[in-house]
N, C-alpha and C positions, 0 to 999 in steps of 0.2 A: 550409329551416328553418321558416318562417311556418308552411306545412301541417303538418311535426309538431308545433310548438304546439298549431295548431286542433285537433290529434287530441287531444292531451296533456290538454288544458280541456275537452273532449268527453268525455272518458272520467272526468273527475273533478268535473265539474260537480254531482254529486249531494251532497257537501259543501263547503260555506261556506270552512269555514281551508286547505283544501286547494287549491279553487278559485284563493284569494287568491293563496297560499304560488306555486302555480304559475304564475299570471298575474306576480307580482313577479318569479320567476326567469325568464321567458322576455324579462323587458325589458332583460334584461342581454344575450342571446347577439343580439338581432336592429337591424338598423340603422331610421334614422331614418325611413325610407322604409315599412319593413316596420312599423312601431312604430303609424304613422296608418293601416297597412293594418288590422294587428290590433285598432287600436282601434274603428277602426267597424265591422270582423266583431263584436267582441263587446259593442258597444252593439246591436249587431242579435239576435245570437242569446239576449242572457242579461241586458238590462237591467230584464226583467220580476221575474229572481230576484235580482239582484246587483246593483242601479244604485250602493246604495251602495259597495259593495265596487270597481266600475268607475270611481266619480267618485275617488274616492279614490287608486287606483293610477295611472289616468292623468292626476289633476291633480298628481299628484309626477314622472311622468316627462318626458323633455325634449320629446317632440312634443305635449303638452298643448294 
């Protein structure tokens, strides 16, 4: 499930609400393990476009 997120946000990174929209539903299906996986994949690949968008979604979720 983790890898079709990273596709999922890969494919939609090129807008902002979408980006979000899909970063907030993928922290519903993945567990807590997967959750600090995804979060430092996508501090890695998209903090340059999205830090805020990222500080945001992962300081409201439970692996923060």
């Amino acid at each position: 499930m983790l890898e079709y997120v990273k596709t999922i946000l890969q494919k939609v990174s090129f807008d902002k609400e979408l980006f979000e929209k899909e970063l907030k539903k993928s922290l519903k299906f993945l567990g807590l393990d997967e959750i600090t996986q995804l979060k430092s994949w996508c501090y890695e690949k998209f903090s340059g476009m999205y830090l805020r968008v990222l500080n945001r979604v992962f300081s409201k979720s439970q692996a923060a």
